[in-house]
C-alpha positions in Angstrom: -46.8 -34.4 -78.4 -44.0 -32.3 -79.5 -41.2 -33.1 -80.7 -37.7 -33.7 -78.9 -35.3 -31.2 -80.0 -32.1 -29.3 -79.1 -32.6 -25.9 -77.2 -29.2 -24.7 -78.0 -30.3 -21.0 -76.1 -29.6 -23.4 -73.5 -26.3 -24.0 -73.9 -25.9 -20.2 -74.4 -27.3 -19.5 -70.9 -25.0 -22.0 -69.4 -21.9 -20.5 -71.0 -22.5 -17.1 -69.5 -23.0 -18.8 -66.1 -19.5 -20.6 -66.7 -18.0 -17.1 -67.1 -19.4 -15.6 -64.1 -18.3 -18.1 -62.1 -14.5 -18.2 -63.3 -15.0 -14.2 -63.1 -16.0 -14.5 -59.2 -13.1 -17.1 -59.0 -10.5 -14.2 -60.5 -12.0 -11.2 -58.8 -11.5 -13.3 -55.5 -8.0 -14.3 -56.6 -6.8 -10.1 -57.4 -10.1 -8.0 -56.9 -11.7 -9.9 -53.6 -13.0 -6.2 -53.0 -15.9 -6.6 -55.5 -16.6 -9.4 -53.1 -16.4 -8.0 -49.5 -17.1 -4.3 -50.2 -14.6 -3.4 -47.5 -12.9 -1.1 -47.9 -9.4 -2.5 -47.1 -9.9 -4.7 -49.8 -10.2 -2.7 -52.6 -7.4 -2.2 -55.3 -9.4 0.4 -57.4 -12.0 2.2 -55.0 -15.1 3.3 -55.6 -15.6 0.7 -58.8 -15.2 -2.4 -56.9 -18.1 -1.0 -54.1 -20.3 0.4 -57.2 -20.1 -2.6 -59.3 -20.7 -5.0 -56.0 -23.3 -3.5 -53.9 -25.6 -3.3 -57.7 -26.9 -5.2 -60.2 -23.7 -5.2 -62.1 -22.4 -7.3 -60.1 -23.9 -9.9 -62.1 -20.5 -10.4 -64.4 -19.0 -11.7 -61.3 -22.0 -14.0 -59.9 -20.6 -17.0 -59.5 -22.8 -18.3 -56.6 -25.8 -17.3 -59.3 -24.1 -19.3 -61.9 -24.0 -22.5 -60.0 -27.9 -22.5 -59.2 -28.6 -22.2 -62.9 -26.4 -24.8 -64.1 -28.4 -26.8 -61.3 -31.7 -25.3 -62.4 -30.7 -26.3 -65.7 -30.4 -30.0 -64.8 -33.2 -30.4 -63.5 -35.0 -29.2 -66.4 -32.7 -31.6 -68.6 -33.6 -34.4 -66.4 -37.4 -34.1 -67.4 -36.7 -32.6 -70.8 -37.5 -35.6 -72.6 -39.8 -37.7 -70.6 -42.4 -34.5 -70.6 -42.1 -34.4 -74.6 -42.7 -38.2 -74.9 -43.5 -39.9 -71.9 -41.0 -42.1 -72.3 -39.3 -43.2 -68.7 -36.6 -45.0 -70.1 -34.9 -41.7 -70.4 -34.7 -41.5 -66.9 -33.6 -44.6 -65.7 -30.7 -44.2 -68.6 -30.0 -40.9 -67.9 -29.1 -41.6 -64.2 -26.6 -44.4 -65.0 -25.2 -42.2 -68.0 -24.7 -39.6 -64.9 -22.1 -40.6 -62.7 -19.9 -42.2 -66.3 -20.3 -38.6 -67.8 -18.8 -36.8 -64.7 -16.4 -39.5 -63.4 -13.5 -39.3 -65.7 -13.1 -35.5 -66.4 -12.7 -35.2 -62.7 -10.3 -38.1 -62.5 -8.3 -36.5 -64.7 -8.4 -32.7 -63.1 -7.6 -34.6 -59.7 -4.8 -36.3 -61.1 -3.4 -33.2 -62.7 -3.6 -31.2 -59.5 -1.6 -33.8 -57.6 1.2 -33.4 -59.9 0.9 -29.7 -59.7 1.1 -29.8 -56.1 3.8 -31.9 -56.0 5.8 -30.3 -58.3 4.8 -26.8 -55.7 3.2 -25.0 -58.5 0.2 -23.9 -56.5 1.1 -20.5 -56.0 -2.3 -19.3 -54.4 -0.7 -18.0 -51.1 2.3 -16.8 -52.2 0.0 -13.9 -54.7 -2.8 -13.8 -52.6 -1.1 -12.6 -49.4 1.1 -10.2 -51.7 -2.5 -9.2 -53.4 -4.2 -8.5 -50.3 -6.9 -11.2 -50.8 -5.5 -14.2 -48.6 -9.0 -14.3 -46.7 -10.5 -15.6 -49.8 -7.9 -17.4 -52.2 -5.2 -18.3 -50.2 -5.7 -21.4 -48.3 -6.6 -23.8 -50.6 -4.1 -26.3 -51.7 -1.9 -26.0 -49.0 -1.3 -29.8 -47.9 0.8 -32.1 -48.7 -0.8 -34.3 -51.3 -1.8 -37.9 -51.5 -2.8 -39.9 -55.1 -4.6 -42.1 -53.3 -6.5 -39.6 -51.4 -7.0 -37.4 -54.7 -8.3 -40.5 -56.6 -11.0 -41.0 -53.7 -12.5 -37.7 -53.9 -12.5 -38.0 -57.6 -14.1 -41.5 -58.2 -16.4 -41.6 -55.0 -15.6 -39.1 -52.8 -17.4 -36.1 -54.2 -20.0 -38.3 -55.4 -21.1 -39.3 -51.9 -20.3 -36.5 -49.4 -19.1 -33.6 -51.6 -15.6 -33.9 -50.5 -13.1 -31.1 -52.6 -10.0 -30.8 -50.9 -8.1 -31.2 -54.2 -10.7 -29.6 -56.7 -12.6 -27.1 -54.3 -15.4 -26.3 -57.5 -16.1 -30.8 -57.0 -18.6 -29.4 -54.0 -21.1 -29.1 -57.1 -20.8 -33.1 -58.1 -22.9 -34.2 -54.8 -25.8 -32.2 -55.7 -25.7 -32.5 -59.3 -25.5 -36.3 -59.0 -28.0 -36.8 -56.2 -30.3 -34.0 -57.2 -30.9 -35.2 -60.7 -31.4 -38.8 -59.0 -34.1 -37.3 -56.6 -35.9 -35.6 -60.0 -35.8 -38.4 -61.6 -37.2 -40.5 -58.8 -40.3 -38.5 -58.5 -41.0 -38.3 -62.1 -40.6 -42.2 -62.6 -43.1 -42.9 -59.7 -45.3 -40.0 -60.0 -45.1 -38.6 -63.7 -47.7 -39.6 -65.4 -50.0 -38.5 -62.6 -51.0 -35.1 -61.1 -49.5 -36.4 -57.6 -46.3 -35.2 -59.6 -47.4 -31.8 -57.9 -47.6 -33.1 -54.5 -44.7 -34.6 -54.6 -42.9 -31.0 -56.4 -44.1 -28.9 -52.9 -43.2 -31.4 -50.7 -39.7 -31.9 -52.2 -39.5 -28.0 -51.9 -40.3 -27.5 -48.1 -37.7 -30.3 -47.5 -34.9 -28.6 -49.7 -36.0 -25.1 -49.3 -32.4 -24.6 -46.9 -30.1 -26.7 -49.5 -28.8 -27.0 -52.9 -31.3 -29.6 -53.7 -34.0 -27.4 -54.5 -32.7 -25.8 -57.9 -33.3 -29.2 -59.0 -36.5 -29.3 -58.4 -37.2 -25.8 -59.3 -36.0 -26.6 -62.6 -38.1 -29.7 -63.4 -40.9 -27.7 -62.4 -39.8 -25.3 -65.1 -39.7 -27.7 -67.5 -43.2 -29.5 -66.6 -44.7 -26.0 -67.1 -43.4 -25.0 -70.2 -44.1 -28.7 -71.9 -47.0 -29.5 -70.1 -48.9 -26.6 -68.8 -52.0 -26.6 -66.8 -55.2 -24.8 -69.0 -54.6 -21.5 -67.2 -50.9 -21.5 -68.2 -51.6 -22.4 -71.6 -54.3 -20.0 -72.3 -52.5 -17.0 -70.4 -49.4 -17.9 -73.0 -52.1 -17.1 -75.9 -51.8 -13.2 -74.3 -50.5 -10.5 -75.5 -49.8 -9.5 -71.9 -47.6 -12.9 -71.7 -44.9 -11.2 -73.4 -44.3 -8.4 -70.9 -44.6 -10.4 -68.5 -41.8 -13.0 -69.1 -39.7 -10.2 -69.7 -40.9 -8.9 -66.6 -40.0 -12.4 -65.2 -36.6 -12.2 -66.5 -35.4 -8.9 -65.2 -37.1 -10.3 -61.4 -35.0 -13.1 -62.2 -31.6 -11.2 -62.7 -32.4 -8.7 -59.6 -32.3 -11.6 -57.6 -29.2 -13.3 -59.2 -27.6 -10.0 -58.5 -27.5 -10.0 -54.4 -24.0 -9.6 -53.0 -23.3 -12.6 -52.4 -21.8 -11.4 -48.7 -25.5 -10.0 -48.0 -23.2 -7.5 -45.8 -22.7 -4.2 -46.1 -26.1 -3.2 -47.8 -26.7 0.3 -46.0 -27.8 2.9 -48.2 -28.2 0.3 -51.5 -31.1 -1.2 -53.4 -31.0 -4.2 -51.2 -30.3 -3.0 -48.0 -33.8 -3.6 -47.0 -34.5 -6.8 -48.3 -33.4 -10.0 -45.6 -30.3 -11.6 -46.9 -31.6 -15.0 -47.8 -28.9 -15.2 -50.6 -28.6 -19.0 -51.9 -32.3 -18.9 -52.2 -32.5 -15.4 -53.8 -30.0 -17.2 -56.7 -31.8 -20.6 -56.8 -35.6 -18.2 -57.2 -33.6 -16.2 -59.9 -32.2 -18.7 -61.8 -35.8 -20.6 -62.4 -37.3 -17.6 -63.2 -34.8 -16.3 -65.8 -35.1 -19.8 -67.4 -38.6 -19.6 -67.7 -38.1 -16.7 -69.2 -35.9 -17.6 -71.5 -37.7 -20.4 -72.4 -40.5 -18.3 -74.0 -38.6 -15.2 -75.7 -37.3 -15.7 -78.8 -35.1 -12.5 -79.0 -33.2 -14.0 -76.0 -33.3 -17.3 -77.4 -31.4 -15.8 -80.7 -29.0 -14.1 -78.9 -27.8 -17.5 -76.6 -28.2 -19.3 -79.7 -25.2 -17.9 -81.1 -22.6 -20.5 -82.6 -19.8 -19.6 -80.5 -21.8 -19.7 -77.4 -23.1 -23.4 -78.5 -19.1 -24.7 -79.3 -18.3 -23.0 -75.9 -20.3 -24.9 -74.2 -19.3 -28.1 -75.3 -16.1 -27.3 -73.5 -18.2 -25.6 -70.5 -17.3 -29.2 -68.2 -14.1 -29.4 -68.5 -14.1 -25.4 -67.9 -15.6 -25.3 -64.7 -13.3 -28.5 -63.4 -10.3 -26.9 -64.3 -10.6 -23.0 -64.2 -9.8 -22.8 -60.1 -6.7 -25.0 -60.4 -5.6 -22.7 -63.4 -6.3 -19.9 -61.7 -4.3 -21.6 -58.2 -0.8 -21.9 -60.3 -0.7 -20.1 -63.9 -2.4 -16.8 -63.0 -0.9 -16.4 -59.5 2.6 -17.7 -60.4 2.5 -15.1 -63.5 1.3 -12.5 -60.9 3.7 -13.1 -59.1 6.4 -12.9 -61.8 5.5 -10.0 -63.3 4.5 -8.0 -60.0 7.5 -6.5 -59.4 7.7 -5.0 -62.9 4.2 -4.4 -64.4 0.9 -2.2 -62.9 -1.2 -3.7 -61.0 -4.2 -3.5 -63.2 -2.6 -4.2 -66.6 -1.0 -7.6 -65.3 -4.8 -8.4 -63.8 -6.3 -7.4 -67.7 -3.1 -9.8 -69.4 -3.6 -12.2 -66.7 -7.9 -12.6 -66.9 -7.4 -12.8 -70.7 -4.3 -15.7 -70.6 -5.6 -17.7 -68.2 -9.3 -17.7 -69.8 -7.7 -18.7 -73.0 -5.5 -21.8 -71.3 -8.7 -22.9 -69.3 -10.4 -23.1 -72.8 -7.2 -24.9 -74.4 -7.5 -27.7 -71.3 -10.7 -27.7 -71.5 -10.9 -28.4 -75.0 -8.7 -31.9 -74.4 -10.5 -33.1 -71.7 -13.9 -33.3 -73.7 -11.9 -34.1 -76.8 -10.0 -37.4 -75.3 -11.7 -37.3 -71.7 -15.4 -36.7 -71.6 -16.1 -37.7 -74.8 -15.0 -41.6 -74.4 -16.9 -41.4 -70.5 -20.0 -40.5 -72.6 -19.6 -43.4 -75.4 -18.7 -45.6 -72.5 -21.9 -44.7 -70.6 -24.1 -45.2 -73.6 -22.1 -48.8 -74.0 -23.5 -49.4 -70.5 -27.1 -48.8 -71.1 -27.2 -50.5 -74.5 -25.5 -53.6 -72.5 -28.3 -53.3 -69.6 -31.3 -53.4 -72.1 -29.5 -56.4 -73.8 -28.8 -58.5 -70.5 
């Protein structure tokens, strides 16, 4: 058996998709042109249609970055049971789930109440003055309720993905159900080659929701810990090599569709149908594949600051959109009338990443970090009952 360690490359690759998911967040908020390739839209024409009818259009691919933090649970889910067969990892690991989650979005709930009461959301105000009020602007704009914010936080977006408050909470339904339904099949069905059965049939049922970069990323994580013979001797290659790179660089061409799947004529996707979500959820488990076996990749996610990043990368990802909602449009809006365009976006991307960080860094600090000694209080208290 091998041994259980930490794949901090991991980490790494869910940092950059945390960036490219508050980058499509901004670019909607002041840029929404990189977004909708229309032409009205754009503040700096012909970049915004260059960089978002190619493959650069990867900095800003937020949808992409979503599937592979899902892909990436999935694996996580299996990580350790594969590696030692031990199903008492799963049945922990689900009730360790929902205490880990539960209290950083409590928090973010509550502080956007209070934001919204105090009328700090500031969303339509810059995005009809920016031009990108189709995207950005209606969010928020209710009149809040604590108790109502509270539901979506402790049960609400658990059970039917409700975000009114936190639109990014849509996420928590599949990441909390998803890793239940991986964890189901490998508790009845792990230990024996049924596991497979179970793997395609959970596929054709999920291949039209968010579900399936669950399961795409257990699969991942079967194959790379326990490999069928062919696997295993075709890893002993040369060839193999080439080919995850190969792999990888499939991987990122289909992480890079627009995410419109409009507009194509006369790109390199303009023939291919625009079966986006499952373009990104395809990518993202082949690019951590991939990853998984090349070691020059593996050094460069592996980098310390990528690794500390990521322990903020929760709190990050709950917090960035309301940031975004009242600090960066309410200094938009202040400095508008004064300052260009495109320096205010540059001092605004750079502020607002740096206060989402400094947030972010409390919540796991005094937020997530007690939900996660709580949770393992819980399990220890279960085996002892």
């Amino acid at each position: 058996m091998k041994k259980v360690e930490k794949l901090p490359y991991i980490d790494g690759l869910k940092v950059l998709s945390c960036m490219m998911i508050y980058n499509f967040h901004f670019i909607n908020a002041f840029y929404c042109g990189f977004y909708s390739l229309l032409e009205q839209d754009y503040h700096m024409a012909p970049i915004e249609y260059i960089v978002g009818s190619t493959p650069l259009n990867l900095i800003m691919g937020g949808k992409f970055g979503v599937r592979m933090f899902m892909t990436i649970s999935g694996f996580f889910v299996g990580y350790r049971f594969f590696i030692t067969g031990d199903k008492k990892s799963l049945t922990d690991g689900a009730i360790k789930k929902y205490f880990r989650l539960v209290f950083p979005i409590i928090t973010a709930n509550f502080a956007i109440y209070v934001l919204m009461k105090l009328h700090l959301f500031a969303n339509a105000q810059a995005s009809a003055k920016a031009g990108t009020s189709l995207f950005f602007g209606s969010y928020n704009q209710f009149e809040p309720s604590l108790l109502a914010a509270m539901k979506e936080a402790v049960w609400g977006c658990f059970i039917t993905g409700a975000n009114s408050y936190n639109g990014p909470l849509w996420f928590i339904y599949y990441e909390f159900f998803g890793t239940l339904l991986v964890a189901a099949i490998l508790a009845l069905l792990g230990d024996t080659k049924a596991r497979y059965i179970a793997y395609c049939l959970a596929v054709i049922l999920c291949i039209r929701n968010d579900f399936l970069p669950f399961i795409l990323g257990c699969v991942v994580c079967d194959l790379t810990n326990r490999p069928p013979l062919f696997l295993e001797k075709l890893e002993q290659k040369k060839i193999f090599t080439p080919l995850m790179w190969l792999l990888f660089l499939f991987g990122m061409f289909l992480g890079s569709y627009p995410p419109m799947g409009e507009r194509l004529e006369g790109t390199i996707y303009a023939h291919i149908p625009p079966k986006v979500i499952v373009f990104y959820i395809l990518g993202a488990a082949c690019v951590l594949y991939a990853v998984l076996h090349l070691k020059p990749l593996q050094k460069f996610l592996g980098q310390k600051w990528l690794i500390w990043l990521n322990t903020q990368s929760y709190g990050f990802y709950l917090t960035h959109f309301f940031i975004l909602c009242t600090f960066a449009c309410g200094f938009y809006l202040a400095l508008e009338p004064y300052v260009n365009y495109h320096v205010i976006a540059v001092l605004n991307y750079l502020l607002s990443f740096g206060l989402t960080v400094g947030v972010s860094m409390l919540i796991h600090k005094y937020v997530e970090l007690p939900g996660m000694r709580l949770a393992a209080m819980t399990v220890r208290k279960k085996e002892t009952a």
